[in-house]
Backbone as numpy.savetxt, mean C-alpha at the origin, in Angstrom:
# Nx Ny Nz CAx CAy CAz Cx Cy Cz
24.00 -1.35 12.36 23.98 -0.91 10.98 22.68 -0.20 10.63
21.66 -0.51 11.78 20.69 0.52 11.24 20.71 1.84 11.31
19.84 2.49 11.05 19.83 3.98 11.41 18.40 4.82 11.08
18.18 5.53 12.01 16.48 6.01 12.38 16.74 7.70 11.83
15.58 7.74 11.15 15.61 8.91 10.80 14.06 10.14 10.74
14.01 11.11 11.07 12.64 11.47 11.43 12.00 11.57 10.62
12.45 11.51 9.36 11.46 12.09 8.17 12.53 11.02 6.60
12.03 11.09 5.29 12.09 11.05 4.70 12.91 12.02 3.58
13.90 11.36 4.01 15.16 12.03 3.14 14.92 12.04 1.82
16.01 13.42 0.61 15.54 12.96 -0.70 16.65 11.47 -1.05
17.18 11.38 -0.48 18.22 9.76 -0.57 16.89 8.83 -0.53
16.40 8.74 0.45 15.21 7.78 0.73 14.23 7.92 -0.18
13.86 8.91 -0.71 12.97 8.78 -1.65 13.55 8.55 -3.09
14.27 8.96 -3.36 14.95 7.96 -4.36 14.97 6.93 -4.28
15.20 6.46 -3.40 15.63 4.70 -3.75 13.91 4.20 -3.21
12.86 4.66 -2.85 11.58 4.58 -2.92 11.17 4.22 -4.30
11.13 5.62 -4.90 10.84 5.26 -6.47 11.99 4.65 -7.45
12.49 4.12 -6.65 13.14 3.11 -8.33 12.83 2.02 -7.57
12.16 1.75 -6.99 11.42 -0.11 -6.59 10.45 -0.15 -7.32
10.15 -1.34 -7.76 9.33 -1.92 -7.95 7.90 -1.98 -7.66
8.49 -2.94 -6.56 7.63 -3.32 -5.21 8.13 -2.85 -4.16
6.79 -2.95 -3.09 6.90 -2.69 -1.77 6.16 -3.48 -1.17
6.20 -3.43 0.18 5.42 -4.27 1.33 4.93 -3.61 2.17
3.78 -3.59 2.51 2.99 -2.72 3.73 2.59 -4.23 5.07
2.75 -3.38 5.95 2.26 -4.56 7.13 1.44 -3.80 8.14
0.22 -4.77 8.66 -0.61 -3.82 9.33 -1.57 -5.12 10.04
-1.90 -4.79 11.57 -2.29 -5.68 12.84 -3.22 -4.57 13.07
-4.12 -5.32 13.63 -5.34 -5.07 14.67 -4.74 -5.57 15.82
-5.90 -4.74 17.07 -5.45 -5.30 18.52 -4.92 -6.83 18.96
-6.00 -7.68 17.52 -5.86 -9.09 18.24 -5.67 -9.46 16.54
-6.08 -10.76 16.79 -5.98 -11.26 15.29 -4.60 -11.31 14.07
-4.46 -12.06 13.02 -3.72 -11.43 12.00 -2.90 -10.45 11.82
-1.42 -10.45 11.77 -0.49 -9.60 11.17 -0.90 -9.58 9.42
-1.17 -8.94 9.05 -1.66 -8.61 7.61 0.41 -8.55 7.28
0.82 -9.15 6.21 2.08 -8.66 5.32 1.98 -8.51 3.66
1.70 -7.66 3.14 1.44 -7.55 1.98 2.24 -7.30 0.50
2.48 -7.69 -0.63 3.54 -6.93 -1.62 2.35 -5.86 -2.67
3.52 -5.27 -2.69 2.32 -4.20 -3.51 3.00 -3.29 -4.72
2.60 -3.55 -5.72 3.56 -2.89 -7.37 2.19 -2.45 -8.11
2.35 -1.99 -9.30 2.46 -0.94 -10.06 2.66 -0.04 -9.88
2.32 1.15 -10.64 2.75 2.73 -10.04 1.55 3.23 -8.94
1.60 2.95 -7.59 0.62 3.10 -6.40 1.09 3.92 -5.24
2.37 4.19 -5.30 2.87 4.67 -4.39 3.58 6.38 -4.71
2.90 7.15 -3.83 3.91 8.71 -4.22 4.33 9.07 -2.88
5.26 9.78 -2.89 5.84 10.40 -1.47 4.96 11.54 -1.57
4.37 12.35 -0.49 3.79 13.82 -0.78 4.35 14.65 -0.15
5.51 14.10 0.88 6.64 15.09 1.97 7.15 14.27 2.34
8.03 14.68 3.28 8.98 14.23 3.89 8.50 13.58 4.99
7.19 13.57 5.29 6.70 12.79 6.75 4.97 12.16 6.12
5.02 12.42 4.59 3.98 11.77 4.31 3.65 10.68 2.49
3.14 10.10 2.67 2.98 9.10 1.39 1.46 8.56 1.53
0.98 8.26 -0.34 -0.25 7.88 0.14 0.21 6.65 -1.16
-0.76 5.89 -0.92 0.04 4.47 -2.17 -2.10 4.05 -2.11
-2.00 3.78 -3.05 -3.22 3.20 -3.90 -3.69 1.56 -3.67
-4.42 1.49 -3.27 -4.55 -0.06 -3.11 -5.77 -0.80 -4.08
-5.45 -1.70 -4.78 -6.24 -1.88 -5.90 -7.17 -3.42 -5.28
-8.04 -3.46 -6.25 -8.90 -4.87 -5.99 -8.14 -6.18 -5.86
-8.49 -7.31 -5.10 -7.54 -7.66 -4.38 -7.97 -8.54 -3.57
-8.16 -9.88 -3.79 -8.39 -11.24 -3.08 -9.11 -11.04 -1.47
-8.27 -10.01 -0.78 -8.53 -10.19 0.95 -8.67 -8.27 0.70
-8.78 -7.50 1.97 -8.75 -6.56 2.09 -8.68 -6.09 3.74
-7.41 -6.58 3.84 -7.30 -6.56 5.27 -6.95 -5.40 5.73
-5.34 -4.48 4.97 -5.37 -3.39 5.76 -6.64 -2.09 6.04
-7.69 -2.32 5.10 -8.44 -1.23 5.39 -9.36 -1.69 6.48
-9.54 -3.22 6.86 -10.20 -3.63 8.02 -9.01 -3.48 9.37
-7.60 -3.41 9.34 -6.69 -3.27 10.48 -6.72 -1.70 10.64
-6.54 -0.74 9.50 -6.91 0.60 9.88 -7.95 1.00 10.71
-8.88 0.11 10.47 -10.39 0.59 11.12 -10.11 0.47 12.79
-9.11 -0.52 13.15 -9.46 -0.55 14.41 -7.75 -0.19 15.24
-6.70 -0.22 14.22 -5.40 0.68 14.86 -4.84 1.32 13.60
-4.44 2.29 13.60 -4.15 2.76 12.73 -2.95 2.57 12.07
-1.73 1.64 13.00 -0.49 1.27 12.70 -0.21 1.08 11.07
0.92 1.34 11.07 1.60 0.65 9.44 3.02 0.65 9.24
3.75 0.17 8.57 4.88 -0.38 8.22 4.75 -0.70 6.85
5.84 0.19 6.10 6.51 -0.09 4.80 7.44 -0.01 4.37
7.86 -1.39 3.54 9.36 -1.43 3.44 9.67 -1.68 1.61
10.99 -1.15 1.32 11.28 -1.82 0.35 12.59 -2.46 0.38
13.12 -2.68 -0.52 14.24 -3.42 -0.87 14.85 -3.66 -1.85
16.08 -2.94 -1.84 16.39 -2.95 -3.10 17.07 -4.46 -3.34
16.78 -4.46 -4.85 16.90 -5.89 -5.38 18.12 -5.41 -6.67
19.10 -4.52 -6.48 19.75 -4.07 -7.39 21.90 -4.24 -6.54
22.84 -3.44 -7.62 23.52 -3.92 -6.52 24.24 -2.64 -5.73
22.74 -2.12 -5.35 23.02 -0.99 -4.06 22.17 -1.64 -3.17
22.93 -2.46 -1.89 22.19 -3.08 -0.79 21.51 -2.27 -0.07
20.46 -2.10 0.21 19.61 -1.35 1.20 18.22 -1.72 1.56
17.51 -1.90 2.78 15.62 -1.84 3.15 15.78 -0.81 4.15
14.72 -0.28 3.22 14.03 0.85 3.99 12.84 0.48 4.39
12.32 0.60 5.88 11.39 0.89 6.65 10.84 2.48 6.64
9.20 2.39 6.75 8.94 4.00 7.32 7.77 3.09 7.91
7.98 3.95 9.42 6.83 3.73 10.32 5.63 4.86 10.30
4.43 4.57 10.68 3.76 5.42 10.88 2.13 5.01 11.29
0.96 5.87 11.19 -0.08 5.33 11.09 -0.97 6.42 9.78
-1.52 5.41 9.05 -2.78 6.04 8.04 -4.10 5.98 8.21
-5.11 6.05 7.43 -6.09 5.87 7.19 -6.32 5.44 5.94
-7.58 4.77 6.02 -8.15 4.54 4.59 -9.30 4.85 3.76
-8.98 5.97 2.91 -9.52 6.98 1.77 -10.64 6.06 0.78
-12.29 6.35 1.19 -12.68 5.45 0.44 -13.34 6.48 -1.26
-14.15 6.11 -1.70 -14.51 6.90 -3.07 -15.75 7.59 -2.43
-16.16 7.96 -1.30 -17.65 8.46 -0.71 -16.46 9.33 -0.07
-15.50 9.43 0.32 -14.96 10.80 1.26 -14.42 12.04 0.61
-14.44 12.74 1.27 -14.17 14.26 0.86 -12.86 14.15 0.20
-11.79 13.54 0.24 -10.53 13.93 -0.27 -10.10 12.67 -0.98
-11.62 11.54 -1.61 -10.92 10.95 -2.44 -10.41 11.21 -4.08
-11.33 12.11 -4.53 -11.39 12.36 -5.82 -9.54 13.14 -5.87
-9.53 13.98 -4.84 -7.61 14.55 -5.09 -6.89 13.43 -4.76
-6.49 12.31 -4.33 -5.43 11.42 -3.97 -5.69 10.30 -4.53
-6.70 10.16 -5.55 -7.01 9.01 -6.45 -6.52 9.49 -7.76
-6.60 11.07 -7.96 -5.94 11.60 -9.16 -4.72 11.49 -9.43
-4.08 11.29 -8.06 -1.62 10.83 -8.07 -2.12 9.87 -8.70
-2.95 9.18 -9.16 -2.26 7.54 -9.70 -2.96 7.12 -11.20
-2.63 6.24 -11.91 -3.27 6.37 -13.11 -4.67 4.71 -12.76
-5.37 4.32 -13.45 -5.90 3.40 -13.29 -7.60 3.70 -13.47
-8.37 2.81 -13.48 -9.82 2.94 -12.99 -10.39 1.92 -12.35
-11.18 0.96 -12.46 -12.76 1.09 -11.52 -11.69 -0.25 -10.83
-10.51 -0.57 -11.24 -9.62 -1.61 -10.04 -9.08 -0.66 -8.76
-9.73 0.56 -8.77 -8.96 1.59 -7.42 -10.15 1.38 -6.81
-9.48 0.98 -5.28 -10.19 0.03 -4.09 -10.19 1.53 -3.24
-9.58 1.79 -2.59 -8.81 2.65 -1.76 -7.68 3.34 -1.91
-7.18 4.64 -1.11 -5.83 5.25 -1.11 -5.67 5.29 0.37
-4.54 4.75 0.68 -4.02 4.47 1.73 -3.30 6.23 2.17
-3.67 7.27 3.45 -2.96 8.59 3.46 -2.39 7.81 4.91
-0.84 7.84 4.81 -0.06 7.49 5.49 0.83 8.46 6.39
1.22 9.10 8.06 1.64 9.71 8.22 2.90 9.52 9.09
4.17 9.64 8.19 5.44 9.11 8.72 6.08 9.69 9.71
6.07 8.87 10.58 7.10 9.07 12.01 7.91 8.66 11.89
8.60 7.61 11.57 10.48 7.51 11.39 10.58 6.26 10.20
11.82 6.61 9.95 12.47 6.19 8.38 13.42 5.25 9.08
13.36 4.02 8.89 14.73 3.45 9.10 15.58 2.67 7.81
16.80 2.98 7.86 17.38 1.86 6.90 18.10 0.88 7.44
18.66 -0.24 6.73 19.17 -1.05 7.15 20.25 -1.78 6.08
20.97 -2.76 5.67 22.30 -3.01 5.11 21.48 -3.61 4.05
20.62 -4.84 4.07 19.97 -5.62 2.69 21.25 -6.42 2.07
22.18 -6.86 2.95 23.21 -7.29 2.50 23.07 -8.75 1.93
21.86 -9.04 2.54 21.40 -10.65 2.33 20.53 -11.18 1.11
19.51 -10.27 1.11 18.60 -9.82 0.09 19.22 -10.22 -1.43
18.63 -11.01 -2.31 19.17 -11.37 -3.22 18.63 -10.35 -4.12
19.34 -10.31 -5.34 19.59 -9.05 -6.65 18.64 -9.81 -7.42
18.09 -9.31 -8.54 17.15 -9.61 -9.36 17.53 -8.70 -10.52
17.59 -9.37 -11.60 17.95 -8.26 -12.91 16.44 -7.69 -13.35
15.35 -8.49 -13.10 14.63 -7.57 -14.19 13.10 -7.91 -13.23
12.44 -6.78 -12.95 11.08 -7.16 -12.83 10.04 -6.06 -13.67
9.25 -6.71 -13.79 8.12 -6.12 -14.82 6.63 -6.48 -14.81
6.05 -5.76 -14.76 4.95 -5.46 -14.46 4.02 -6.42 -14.85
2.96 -6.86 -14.11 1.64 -7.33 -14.25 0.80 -6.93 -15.22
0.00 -7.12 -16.24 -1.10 -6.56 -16.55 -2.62 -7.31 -16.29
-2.45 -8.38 -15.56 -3.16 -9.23 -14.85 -4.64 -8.68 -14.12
-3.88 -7.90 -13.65 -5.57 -7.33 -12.82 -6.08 -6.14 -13.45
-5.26 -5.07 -14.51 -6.15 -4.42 -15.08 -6.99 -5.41 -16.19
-6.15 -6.12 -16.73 -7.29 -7.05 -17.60 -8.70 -7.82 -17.10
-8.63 -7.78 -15.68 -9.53 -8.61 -15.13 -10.58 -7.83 -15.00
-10.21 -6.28 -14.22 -10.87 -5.23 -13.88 -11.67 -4.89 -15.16
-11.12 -4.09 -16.10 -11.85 -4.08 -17.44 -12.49 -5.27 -17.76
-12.27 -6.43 -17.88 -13.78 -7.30 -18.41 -14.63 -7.81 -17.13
-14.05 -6.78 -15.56 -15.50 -7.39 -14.61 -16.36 -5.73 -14.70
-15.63 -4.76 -15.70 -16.02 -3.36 -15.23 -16.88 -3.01 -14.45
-16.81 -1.51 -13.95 -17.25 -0.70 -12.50 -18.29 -1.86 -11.62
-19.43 -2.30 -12.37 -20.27 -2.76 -11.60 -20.25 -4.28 -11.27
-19.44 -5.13 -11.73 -18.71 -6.03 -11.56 -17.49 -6.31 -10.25
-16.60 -5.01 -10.73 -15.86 -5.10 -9.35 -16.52 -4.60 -8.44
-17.11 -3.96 -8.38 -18.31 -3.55 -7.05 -18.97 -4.61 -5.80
-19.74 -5.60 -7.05 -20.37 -6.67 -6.57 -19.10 -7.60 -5.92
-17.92 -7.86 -6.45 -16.54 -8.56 -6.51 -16.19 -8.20 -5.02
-16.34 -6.68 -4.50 -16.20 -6.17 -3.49 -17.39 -6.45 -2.15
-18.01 -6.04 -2.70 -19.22 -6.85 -1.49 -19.33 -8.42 -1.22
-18.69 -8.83 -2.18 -18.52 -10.12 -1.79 -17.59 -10.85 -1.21
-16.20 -10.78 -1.49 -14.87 -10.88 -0.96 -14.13 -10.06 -0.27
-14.57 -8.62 0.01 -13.97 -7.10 0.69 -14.23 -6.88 1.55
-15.73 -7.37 2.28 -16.35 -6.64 3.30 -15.72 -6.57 4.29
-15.06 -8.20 4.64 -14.53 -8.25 6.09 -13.08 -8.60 5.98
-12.36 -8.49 7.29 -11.07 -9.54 7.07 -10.80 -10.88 7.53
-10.15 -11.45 7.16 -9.79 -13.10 7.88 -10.40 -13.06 9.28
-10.37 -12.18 9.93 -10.69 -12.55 11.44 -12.56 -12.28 11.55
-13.10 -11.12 10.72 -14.37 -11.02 10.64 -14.79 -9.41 10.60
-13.14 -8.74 10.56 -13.85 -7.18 11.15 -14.22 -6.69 10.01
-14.96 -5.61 9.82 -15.32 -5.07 8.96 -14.16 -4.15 7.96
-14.36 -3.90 6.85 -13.23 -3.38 6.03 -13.87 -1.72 5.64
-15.21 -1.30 5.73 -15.44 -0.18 4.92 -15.46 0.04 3.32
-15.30 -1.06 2.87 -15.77 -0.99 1.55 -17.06 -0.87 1.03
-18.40 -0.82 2.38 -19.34 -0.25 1.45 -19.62 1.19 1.31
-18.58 1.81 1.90 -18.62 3.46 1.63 -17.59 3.48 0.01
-17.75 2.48 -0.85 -16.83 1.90 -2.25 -18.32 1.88 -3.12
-19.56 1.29 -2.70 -20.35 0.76 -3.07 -21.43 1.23 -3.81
């Protein structure tokens, strides 16, 4: 019932943007499978073989420490409506910090402030779908305002420090690149 596809159909991107949420997953050589959920508006398609999704402040900061050392990634969604479907897109990214040349354009796709950690530039090698026949329906999800409220009363130089303190590394010890954030 699955089916592999090279690129990012406009079918697939439709049913991209009417989720919610999504999940990114991302391993280093050794250590930790990172599995993550990830919502608000963070995610844009930019082609058919590419997407960059926003990653905001954030307890751990593992995929930008698993980028550092493989570039792998995996993202899926799922629809929670009653058109059964998960979509997978494989690929590998990088991670866009606020010191690089092309953060100021791919921090502009998204709305937000001083809670933007990183932009994840993702480059898709294959699309898979699958049935989601199992996957339970959900009538209503709605948004957080949880961490912009937090962000605004730790403002810019707050989450900064927030970042050097809890960001630097990941569970296993590698480094994350958040002081090119700093």
């Amino acid at each position: 019932m699955a089916r592999q596809f090279p690129r990012i159909g406009l079918g697939h991107q439709a049913m991209i943007e009417a989720q919610k949420v999504f999940f990114v997953a991302t391993a280093a050589e050794t250590g930790r499978i990172n599995l993550s959920p990830k919502g608000m508006d963070s995610l844009r398609v930019l082609g058919p073989n590419r997407i960059a999704w926003l990653n905001v402040t954030g307890s751990g900061n593992e995929t930008a420490g698993h980028l550092r050392q493989s570039p792998r990634m995996t993202l899926m969604w799922c629809s929670f409506d009653a058109t059964p479907m998960i979509l997978r897109v494989y690929g590998t990214a990088r991670a866009v910090h606020r010191r690089d040349a092309d953060w100021d354009a791919l921090a502009a796709l998204f709305p937000g402030g001083p809670e933007k950690r990183q932009v994840f530039d993702m480059d898709v090698e294959m699309v898979q779908t699958s049935c989601g026949y199992a996957v339970p329906m959900a009538d209503e999800m709605t948004e957080r305002d949880t961490l912009k409220t937090w962000a605004a009363a730790r403002g810019a130089d707050g989450i900064r420090a927030y970042w050097a303190e809890t960001n630097a590394e990941t569970l296993d010890g590698a480094p994350t690149g958040i002081e090119r954030n700093l």
